[in-house]
N, C-alpha and C positions, 0 to 999 in steps of 0.2 A: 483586398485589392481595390486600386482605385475603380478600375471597371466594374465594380460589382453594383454602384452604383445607378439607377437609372437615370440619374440625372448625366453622370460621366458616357454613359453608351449614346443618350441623346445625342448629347454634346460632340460625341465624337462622330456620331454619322451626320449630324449637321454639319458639322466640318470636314469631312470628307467628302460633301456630294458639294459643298459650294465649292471647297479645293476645284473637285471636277469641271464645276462648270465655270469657275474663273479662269484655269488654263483655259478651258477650251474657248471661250471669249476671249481671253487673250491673245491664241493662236488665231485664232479667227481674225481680231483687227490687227495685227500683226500683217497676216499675209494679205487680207483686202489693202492696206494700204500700203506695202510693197511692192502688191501688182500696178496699182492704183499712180504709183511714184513712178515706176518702170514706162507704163502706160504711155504716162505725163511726155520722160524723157525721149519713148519710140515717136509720139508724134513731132516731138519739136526737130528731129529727124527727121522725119517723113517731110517736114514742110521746106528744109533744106538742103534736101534731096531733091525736092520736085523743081525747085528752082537750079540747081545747078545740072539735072538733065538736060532741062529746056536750053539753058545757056549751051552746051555740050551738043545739046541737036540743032542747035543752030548756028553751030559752023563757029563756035568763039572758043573753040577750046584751048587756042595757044595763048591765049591772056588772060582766059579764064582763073587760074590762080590769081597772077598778079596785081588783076585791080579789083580783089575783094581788100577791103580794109586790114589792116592789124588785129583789128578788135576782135573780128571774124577768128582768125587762126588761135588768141587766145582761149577761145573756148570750141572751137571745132577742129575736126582734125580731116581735111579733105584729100581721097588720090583717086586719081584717074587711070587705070589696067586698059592697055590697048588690046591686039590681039596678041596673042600670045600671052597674056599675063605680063608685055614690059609696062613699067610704070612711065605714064606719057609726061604728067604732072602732080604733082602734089604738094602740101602745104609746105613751107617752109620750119618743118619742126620735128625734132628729131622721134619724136609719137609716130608720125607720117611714116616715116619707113617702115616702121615695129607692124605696123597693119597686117593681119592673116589675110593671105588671097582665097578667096573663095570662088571655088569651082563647080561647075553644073548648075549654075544660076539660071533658070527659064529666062528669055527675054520680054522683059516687064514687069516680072516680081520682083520683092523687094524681102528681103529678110533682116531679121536681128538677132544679135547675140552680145554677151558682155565679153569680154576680153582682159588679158592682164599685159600690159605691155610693159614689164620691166620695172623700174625704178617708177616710172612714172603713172604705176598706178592703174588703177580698170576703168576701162572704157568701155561705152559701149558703141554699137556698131552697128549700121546700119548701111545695104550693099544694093544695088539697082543696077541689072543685065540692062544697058539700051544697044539697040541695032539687032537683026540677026545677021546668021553667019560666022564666018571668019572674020570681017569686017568689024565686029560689035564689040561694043567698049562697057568697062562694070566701072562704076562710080561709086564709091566707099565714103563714109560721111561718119564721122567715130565724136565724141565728145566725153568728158572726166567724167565717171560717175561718183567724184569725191563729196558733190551736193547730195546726192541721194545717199551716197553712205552714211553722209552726217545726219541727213534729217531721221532715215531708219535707226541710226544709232541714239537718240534722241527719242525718237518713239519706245524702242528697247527698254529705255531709261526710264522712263513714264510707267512704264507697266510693269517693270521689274519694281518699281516705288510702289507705284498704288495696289495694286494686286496684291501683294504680300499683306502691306497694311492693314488692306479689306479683312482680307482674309483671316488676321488677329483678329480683326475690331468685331468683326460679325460673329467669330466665333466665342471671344469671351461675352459680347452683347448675349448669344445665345444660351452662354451656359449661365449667364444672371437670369434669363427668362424662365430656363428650365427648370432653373432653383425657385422663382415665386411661381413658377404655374403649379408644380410638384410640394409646396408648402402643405398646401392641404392635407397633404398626402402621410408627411411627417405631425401633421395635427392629431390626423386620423391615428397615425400607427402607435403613438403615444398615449392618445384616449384609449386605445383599443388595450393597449400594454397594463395599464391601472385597472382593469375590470378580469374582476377574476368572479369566485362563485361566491364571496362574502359580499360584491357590488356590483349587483347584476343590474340595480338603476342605474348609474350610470351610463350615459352615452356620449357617443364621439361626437367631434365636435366638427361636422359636414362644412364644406365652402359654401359663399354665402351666394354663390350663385346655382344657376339651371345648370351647369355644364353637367361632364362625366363623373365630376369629382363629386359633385354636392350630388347626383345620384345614387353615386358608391355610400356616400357617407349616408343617405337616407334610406339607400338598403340594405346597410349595415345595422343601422338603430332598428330595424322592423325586427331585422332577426336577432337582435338582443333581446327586443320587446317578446317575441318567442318562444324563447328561451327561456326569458326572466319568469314569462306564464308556466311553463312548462316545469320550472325549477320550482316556482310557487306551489302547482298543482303536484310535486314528487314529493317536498318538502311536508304538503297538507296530507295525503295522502300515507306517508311513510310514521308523519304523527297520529293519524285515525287509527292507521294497520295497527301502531302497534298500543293504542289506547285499546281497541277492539282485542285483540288477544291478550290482553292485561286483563280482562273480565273476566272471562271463564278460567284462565290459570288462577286470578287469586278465588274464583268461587270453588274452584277445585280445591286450594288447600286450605281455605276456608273449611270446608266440609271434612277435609282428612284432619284436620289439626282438632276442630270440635270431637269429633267420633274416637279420637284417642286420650282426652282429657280424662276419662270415666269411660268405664267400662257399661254398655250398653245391653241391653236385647236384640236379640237373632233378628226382629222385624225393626228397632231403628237402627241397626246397621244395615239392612236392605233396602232403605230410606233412602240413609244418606249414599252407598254405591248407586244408587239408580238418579240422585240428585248428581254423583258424581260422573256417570256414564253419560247422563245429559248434559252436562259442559262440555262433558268432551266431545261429542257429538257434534253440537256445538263450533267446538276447537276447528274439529275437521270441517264441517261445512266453511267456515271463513277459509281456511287454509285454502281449500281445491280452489273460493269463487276470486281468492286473491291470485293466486294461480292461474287463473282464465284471464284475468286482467292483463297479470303480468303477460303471458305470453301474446296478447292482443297488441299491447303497449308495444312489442318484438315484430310484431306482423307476423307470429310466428303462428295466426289462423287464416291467413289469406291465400296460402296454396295448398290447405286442407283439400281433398281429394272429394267431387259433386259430383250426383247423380239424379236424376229424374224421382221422386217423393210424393206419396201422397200428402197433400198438408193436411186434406180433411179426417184422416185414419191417424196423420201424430196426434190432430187435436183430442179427436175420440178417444187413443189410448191415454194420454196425458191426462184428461179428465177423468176417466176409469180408473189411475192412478192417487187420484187426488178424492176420491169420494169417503175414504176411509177418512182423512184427515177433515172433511166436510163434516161428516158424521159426526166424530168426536167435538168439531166445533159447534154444533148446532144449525151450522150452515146446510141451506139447500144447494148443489149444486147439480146443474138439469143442462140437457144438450138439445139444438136447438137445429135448425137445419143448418146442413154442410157441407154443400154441393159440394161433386167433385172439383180438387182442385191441383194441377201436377206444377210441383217447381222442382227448380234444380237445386240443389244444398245438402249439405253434411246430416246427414239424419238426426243425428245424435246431438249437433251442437243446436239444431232446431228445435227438436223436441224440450231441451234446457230452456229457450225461449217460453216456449209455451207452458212449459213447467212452473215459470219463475213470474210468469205473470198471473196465472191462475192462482197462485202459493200468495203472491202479492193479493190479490183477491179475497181469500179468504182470511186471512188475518186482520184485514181492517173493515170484515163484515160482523156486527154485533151477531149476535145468538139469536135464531129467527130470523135470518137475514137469505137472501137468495144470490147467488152469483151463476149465472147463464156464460155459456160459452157459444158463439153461431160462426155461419159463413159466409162470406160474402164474396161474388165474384162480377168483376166492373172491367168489360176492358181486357187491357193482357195484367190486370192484377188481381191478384188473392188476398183475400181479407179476413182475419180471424180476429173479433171482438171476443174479449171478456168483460163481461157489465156485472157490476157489483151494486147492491143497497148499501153499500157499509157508510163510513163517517166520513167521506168525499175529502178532497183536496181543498183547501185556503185556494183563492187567486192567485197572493202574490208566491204561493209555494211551487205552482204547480211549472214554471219554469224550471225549478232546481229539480224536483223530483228523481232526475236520471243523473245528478249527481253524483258521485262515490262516495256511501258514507253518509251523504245526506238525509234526515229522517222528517220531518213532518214532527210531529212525537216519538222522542226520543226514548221518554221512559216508556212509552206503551210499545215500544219497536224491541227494547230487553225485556220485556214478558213475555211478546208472544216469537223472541227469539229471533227476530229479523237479525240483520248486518247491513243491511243501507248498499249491500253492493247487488242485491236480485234486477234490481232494475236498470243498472248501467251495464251490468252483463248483456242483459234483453236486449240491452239502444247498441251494444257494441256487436253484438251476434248478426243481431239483422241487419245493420250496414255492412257487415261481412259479407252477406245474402245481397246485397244492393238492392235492401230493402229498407223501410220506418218502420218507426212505434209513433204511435201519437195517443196522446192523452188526451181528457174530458174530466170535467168533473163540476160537483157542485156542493159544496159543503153541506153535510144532513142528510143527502141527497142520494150518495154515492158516486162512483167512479167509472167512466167507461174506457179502456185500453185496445185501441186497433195496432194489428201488426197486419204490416200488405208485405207484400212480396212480388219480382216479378216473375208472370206464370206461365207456363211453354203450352201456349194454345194449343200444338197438334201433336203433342209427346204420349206415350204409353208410359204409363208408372213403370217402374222395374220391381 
């Protein structure tokens, strides 16, 4: 349909409200200059009236006709009503008779009216009571209104021409403007039409000015630009995932395929299932923390169900947790003060925080190394440091760190069995919590890891 266009809808309420408002201007000078004519024609009246009173009130009325000129009766039409309504005098023309008598005229007003007298056309008419009583005589004064017809007929003509014209002219004027103001728009829907998910560069191509268009078109490209990240980062992401579980499947049948070449002993066949039980392991841990992502990436952790927590008792038990794995690495890991400190959050998906940063800890603490857990409370926030000796973060690393996937040392992160995804869990968990992670670090030196949290100053744990 042609109105499906916005340009055709424009167009067409443009031209329906000028429609509106050129009648209504045209009715408008229309009738101011019919009254205006009418007006013109009462006073020229009124001023031929007041003269033929005066002659009338002063005793001249039997000649009064006769020695007005010719010229006079060509364009006036004069009679004099005595009492009774007989006609005393009147013009010599047969208009003159045709005259409506007018009754109940106050003495000394003056009224008008147009009239049709026959063949000859409408008049108008203008009547003056002089005298009271029985006595009192009405003076009638009438003249062609074929002038005035002409000129309003004339006017008619004018604005039955111009009006109509207008009214094309402004409207195709309009729907030409509608079409270059709206170009943009078809720039846009076209750029927008070529960008699919093979060409997510690509951007529209905005008007080259400030208006609403070159707006649209510039917050159009932001949210491509968005996108485009966002397609980047699923894209990197979906390649890591599934590089990261291509490891432990092929060391898995790496292992099964070795142990069935030749027939082995009882103890390298308990080797290799325990080499293969640890892939799997493995397996699973990426699984669940790709899983936590995923559902993050959903928001499907932001109406997880919060309650009042102690955070200094998750740290305690999460460290209690992690001291076997301490042990067997050589690591010291010692606790350190812990004020109370009450938040609100998911116990569990907290506790994972605290898990994954301690876990991070000790993996990149050499053998004789120490990693401290304390607490700190500033304010209405909580603070849990984990502080490592281990082989500290590069400078320019320590940006990426939180990452997905991202390692520092990549081969020493498939030894001691990382996945690159513990620490964007942690950055994603505690923004859950409307809380940070902030790092430290110093190459050689080790690492120090704060998580704050905000903390319900006057709360009772549950």
């Amino acid at each position: 349909m042609a109105f499906a266009s916005v340009r055709a809808r424009l167009t067409a309420w443009y031209g329906v409200v000028l429609m509106i408002t050129l009648v209504g201007l045209g009715v408008a000078i229309y009738v101011l200059m019919a009254g205006s004519l009418l007006r013109r024609v009462d006073a020229t009246l009124d001023f031929e009236l007041e003269e033929a009173s005066d002659r009338i009130a002063a005793g001249r009325r039997a000649t009064f006709p006769a020695e007005l000129p010719a010229a006079f009766h060509q364009i006036y039409v004069i009679r004099v009503l005595g009492p009774g309504g007989a006609v005393e005098e009147q013009s010599p023309t047969p208009a003159a008779a045709g005259l409506p008598a007018v009754a109940g005229l106050p003495s000394g007003t003056t009224s008008h009216q147009s009239v049709a007298l026959g063949s000859a056309g409408r008049f108008r008419l203008a009547a003056r009571r002089i005298g009271e009583g029985p006595s009192g005589r009405t003076v009638q004064i009438a003249t062609s209104l074929a002038t005035y017809e002409h000129e309003i007929g004339e006017l008619r003509g004018v604005l039955w021409t111009i009006l109509p014209a207008g009214l094309v002219a402004a409207t195709l004027g309009g729907y030409v403007l509608a079409g270059r103001s709206l170009a943009p728009v078809h720039r846009i829907t076209e750029s927008a039409r070529r960008i699919s998910a093979a060409n997510l560069g690509e951007r529209v191509t905005p008007s080259d000015g400030r208006d609403e268009l070159g707006r649209l078109g510039a917050t159009i490209n932001a949210m491509l630009d968005r996108i485009d990240r966002a397609f980047a980062a699923t894209r990197q992401f979906t390649g890591d995932a599934a590089h990261e579980l291509k490891t432990p499947v092929a060391a898995i049948r790496a292992e099964a395929e070795v142990a069935l070449i030749a027939r082995r002993s009882a103890d390298e066949y308990e080797a290799t299932l325990r080499s293969i039980v640890e892939e799997a392991d493995r397996l699973a841990r990426l699984s669940e923390r790709l899983l936590i992502l995923s559902r993050e990436d959903l928001g499907a952790l932001a109406d997880l169900p919060r309650r009042p927590v102690r955070l200094d008792d998750l740290a305690r038990a999460a460290a209690a947790d992690a001291a076997e794995a301490a042990r067997r690495a050589g690591v010291s890991l010692r606790l350190e003060d812990l004020p109370v400190a009450v938040v609100r959050a998911d116990p569990d998906l907290l506790r994972q925080v605290l898990d994954n940063l301690i876990d991070n800890a000790l993996k990149y603490t050499h053998r004789g190394g120490e990693v401290a857990v304390r607490g700190l409370v500033e304010g209405d926030l909580a603070t849990i440091e984990v502080i490592d000796t281990g082989i500290g973060i590069p400078a320019e690393a320590l940006p990426r760190i939180f990452d997905r996937f991202y390692r520092v040392d990549p081969s020493r992160s498939r030894r001691t069995g990382g996945t690159g995804l513990g620490l964007s869990i942690a950055r994603a968990l505690a923004e859950r919590h409307g809380g940070r992670i902030e790092a430290a670090s110093r190459p050689g030196s080790g690492s120090t890891f704060r998580l704050l949290l905000p903390r319900l100053i006057a709360a009772d744990p549950a």
